[in-house]
C-alpha positions, -999 to +999 in steps of 0.1 A: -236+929+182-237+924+220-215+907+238-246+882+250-251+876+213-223+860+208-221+842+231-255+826+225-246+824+189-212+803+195-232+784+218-256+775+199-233+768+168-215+748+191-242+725+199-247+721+159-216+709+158-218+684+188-252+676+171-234+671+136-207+652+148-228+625+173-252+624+140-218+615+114-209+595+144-241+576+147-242+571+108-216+545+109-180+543+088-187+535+050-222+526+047-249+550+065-270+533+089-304+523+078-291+517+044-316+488+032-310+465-002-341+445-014-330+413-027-335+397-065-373+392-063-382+423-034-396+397-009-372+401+016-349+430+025-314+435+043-301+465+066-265+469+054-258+499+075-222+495+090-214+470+071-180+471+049-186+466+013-165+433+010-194+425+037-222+439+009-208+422-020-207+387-002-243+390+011-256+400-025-235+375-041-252+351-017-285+362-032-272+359-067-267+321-058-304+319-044-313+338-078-294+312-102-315+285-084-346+301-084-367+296-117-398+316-133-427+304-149-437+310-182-474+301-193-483+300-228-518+293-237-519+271-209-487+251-209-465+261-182-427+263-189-405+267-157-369+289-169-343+301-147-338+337-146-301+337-167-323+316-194-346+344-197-318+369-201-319+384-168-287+384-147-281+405-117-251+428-114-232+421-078-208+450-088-229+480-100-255+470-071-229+476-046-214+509-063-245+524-064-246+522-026-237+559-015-215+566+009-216+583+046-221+622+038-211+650+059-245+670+047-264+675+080-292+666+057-283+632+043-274+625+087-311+631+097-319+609+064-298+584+075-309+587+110-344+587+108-350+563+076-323+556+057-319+549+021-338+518+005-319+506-032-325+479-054-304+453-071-291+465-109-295+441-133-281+433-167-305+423-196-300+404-224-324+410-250-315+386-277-313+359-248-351+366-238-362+366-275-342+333-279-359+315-251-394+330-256-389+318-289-381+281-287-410+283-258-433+293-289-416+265-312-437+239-291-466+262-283-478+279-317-497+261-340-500+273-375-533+275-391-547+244-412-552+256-447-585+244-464-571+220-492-585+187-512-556+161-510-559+124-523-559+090-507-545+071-534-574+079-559-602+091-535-603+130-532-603+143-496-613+178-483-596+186-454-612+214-434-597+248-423-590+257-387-570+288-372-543+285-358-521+308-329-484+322-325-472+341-297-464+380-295-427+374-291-421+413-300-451+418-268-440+387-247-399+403-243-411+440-235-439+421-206-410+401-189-389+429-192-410+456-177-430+432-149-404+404-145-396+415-109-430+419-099-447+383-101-428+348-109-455+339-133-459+353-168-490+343-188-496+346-221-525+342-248-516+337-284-534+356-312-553+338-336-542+333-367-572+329-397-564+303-424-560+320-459-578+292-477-613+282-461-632+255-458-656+266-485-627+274-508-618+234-507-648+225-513-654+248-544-621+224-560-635+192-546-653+185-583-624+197-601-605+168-583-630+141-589-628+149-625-592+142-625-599+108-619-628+098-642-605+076-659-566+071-675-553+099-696-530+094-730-502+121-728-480+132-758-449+142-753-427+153-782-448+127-803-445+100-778-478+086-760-474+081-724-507+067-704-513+078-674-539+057-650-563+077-625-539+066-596-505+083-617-532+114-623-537+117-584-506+116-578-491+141-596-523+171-588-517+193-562-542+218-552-518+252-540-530+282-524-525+311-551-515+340-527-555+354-528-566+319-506-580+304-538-568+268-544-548+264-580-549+232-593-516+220-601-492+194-621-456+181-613-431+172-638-413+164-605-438+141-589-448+124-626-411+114-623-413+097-594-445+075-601-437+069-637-397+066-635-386+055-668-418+061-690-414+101-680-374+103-680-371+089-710-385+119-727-384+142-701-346+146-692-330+171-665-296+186-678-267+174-667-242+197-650-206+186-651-199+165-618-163+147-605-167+111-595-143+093-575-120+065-594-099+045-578-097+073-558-094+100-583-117+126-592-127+120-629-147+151-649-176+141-663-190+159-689-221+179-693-250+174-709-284+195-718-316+182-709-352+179-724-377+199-698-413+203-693-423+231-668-450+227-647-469+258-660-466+235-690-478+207-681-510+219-663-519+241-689-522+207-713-536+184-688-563+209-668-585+212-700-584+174-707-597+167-673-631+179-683-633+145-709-644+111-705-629+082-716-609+079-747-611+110-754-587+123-729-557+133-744-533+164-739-501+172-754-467+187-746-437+196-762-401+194-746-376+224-741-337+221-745-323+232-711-289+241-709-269+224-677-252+255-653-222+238-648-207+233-681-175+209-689-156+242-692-164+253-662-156+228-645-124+215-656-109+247-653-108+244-617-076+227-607-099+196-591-073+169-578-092+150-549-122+144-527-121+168-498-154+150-480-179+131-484-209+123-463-241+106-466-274+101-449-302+078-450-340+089-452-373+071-444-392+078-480-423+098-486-433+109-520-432+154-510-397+143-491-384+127-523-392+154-540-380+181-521-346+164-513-341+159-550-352+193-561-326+207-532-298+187-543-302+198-580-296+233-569-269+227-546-254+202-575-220+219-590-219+248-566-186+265-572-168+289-545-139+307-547-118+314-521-129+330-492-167+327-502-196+317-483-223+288-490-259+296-480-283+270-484-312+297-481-297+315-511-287+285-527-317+269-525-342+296-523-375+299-511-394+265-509-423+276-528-443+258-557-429+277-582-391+271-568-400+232-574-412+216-537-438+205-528-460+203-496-464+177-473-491+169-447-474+169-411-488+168-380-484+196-354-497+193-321-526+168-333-535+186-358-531+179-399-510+209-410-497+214-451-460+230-449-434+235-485-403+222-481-405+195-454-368+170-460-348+201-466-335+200-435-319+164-443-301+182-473-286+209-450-275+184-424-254+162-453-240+194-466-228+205-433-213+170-422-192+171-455-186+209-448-171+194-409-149+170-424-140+187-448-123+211-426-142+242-443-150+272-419-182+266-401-200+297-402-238+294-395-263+267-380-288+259-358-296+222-345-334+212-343-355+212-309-356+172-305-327+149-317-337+130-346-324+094-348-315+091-383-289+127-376-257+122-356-263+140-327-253+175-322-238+177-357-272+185-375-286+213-391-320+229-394-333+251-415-362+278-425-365+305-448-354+331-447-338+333-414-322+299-401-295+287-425-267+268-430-234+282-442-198+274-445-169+291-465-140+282-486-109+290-464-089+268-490-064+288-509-088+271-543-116+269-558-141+242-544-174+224-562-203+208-537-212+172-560-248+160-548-260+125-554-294+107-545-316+074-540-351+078-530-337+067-494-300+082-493-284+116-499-246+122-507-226+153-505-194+153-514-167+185-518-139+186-542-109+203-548-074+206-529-073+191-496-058+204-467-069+197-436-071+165-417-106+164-392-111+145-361-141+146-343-145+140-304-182+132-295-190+139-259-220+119-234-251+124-232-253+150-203-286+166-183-308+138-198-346+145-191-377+122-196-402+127-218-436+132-203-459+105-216-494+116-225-530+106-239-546+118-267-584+111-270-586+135-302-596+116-332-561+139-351-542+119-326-510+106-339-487+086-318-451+098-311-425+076-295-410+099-271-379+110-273-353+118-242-340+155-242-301+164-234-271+184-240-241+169-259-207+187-271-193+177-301-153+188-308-141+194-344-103+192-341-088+203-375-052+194-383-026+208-408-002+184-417-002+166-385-002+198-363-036+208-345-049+242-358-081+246-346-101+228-316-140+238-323-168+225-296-204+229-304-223+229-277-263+215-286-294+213-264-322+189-268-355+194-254-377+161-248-405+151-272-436+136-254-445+103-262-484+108-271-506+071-268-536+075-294-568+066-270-598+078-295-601+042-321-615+067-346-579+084-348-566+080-385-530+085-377-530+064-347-513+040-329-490+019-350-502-015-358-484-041-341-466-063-363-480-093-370-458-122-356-445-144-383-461-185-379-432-209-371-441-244-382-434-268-351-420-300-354-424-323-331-386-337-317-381-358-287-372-344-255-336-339-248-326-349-214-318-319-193-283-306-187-275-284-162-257-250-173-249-222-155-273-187-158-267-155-160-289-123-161-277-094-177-291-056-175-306-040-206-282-014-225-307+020-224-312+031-261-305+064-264 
């Protein structure tokens, strides 16, 4: 190679290098210039070039703050439901946003990169899946309405056909993978709920209408074990039910259950559940008391002897059933082999009565009735309890849900699970599964109430005593106990926070003629502390942390609406008498401020 060569090839490598090194110098220390970082929702972005990365990490911790502020909207079939982003499950990562951020190269091609463009990244989130499916779901606890099941119920002895209507439930499945995949593209999801069809149609109801208005051509003389029982048009209506059958066809039905409740002694007498061995407290002390087998009709039974008889007239109406012997579950055996020596708890609540409420408290309190767990086992309501089905003993009640008449098993169950886990608290068992319901309900003690649904939402507790334990039930039509026996050995207290983040209800008309009025009811958040104590010495310090939203208070405008606006009470008449006119004396006044209810 010629000398002239060289030296026009060191020259020129020279000037590479001058070029390389102005370039690396140009670039900046740690972080390349040009470097850009879009902030949480892309609107706005930063050039971060030159800056140090305790600089970085303050400026995107700054737009995490912006970003725990902000709030998203989520529109469900029209009602709009403003959430923040951490609500939703979406939280952004200060750390891995920074480390992603790449530091200055000495590859000639990441200079010119840096030099002529830069590099552009975005923020790294974190996702929290069961967070999004937990907040779309109580969005779709106000929003889906379940479909209204073509049925024939009475109004005291007039038959009724109430009419099918579809109903709607949000995708949740659909509604997490949208937010997930577009949630920093727009600030407003919307959704549509697919329809849900009614199993039992309109059409279907009225095919049972006539069966129903035979039911109540006149009284019926029932035989039980060779005693008559009669049984007026109204006790008939009370105790047929019309059930869907799985296939949408409606079955009519009869309930030992409800025929207890309207003819109380007349049926009981004859008809006698079996007594499981139970402890009562007295003078304090547990006492056994025995068990006892009972006299049962089913309810298979029972319609299969009064459905023909419905097709008479007059006297001729007459059906007949015989009684099984049903052995208790928990036997005197059983029981008193326990090593029972005191009340653990006790708690009670009071109910407002309906006649499927009744029922369905009862029928869950008989099954809970005697429970026995060893140590270290676990009470569950749902399996407990079991499904509440027709066949499981419950019955359905008419509700209303979003102004609109809607049939649902098992409605009152939820009182049951709240007693049982108020005895479970002060008992001092291990609290293992619950969930509170959406609003507070007055006649629960706030956050320290339980909810319940099959087959997912339950209530359970376990035996962390070193014996065995046995869950008593007892019941009015108005008032449930639950009490615990066994060993005790734990002393509870219980610290019940304020009211905190309180929020109005929104207060609405309803022109519909389904309206029904609702009071309203404030939303908030409460803690609750369970402080359990071992001989004197604090061994546990449990808060529970609940959230209530805010139920509207709906004003029925439509004077057609059935389930209106409560009637006023009418004042009571004070009779007057005339007395003579004192002669004024001056006192002093005083106006005091009204205590909000809460």
């Amino acid at each position: 190679m010629s000398r002239r060569v060289l030296i026009l090839t060191g020259a020129g490598v020279g000037v590479l290098a001058l070029l390389w090194l102005g370039g690396w110098l140009l670039v900046g220390a740690d972080i390349p210039r040009n470097t850009i970082i879009h902030s949480h929702d892309l609107t706005t972005e930063e050039n971060i070039g030159g800056m140090s990365r305790e600089q970085v990490m303050k400026l995107v911790k700054s737009d995490l703050g912006r970003m725990a502020k902000a709030k998203v909207v989520v529109d469900v079939d029209g009602r709009v439901f403003k959430r923040k982003y951490s609500e939703l499950g979406i939280f952004l990562d200060p750390e891995a946003t920074v480390n992603q951020i790449k530091s200055r190269s000495a590859n000639p091609i990441k200079i010119f990169q840096a030099l002529t463009g830069g590099l552009t990244y975005e923020p790294i989130y974190t996702f929290s899946e069961s967070t999004l499916t937990r907040a779309l779901s109580d969005i779709a606890a106000q929003t889906d309405l379940a479909p209204m099941e073509g049925d024939v119920v009475f109004s005291g002895t007039r038959p009724i056909v109430v009419e099918a209507a579809a109903g709607h439930a949000l995708d949740i499945e659909e509604a997490v993978n949208i937010v997930r995949s577009t949630w920093n593209q727009t600030r407003t999801f919307k959704f549509k709920s697919p329809t849900i069809a009614p199993q039992v149609t309109t059409e279907e109801a009225q095919s049972a209408l006539p069966t129903a208005k035979k039911a109540i051509n006149g009284p019926l003389l029932l035989t039980v074990d060779g005693h008559d029982i009669k049984l007026k048009t109204s006790d008939i209506a009370y105790a047929l039910d019309f059930a869907n059958d799985g296939s949408g066809n409606l079955k009519p039905t009869f309930s030992s259950e409800l025929l207890t409740q309207v003819l109380g002694l007349k049926w009981t007498k004859w008809v006698t559940p079996p007594l499981n061995a139970k402890f009562s407290a007295v003078g304090g002390v547990p006492k056994l008391q025995p068990s006892a087998p009972g006299h049962a009709v089913s309810d298979d039974e029972l319609t299969s002897a009064l459905l023909p008889a419905l097709n008479e007239i007059g006297s001729v109406r007459r059906a007949s059933v015989q009684t099984a012997l049903v052995e208790p579950r928990i036997t005197t055996e059983m029981a008193g082999g326990l090593g029972i020596t005191e009340i653990i708890s006790t708690f009670t609540t009071k109910y407002p009565p309906a006649a499927y409420r009744i029922q369905n408290i009862h029928r869950a309190a008989d099954l809970i009735d005697g429970t026995i767990l060893k140590p270290g086992e676990v009470f569950s309501l749902n399996k407990v309890v079991g499904e509440r089905t027709a066949a499981n003993g419950f019955a359905e009640g008419i509700i209303i849900s979003q102004g609109r008449f809607e049939k649902d098993f098992g409605g009152g169950v939820s009182q049951v699970a709240t007693t049982t886990w108020n005895a479970a608290w002060f008992g001092g068992l291990d609290l293992v599964a619950h969930m509170a319901h959406s609003f507070y309900i007055s006649r629960y003690p706030a956050g320290r109430e339980s909810t319940v649904a099959w087959p997912k939402v339950d209530m359970r507790f376990r035996n962390n005593f070193d014996t065995p334990i046995m869950v008593d039930t007892s019941y009015t039509n108005s008032t449930l106990t639950i009490s615990i026996y066994g060993k005790k050995k734990y002393d509870v207290e219980t610290i019940t926070g304020p009211y905190r983040n309180v929020k109005d209800f929104e207060i609405l008309e309803d022109d519909s003629p389904t309206c029904i009025h609702q009071d309203g009811v404030q939303g908030f958040d409460i803690t609750v502390t369970r402080v359990v104590k071992l001989n004197g010495a604090e061994v546990k310090r449990e808060p529970f942390n609940t959230h209530y939203i805010p139920e509207d208070r709906i004003t029925c405008t439509n004077p057609e609406a059935v389930f209106g606006n409560p009637t006023p009470a009418p004042k009571p008449k004070v009779k007057v008498t005339p007395t003579p006119t004192p002669t004024p004396t001056p006192t002093a006044s005083a106006s005091a401020s009204p205590t909000p209810a809460q």
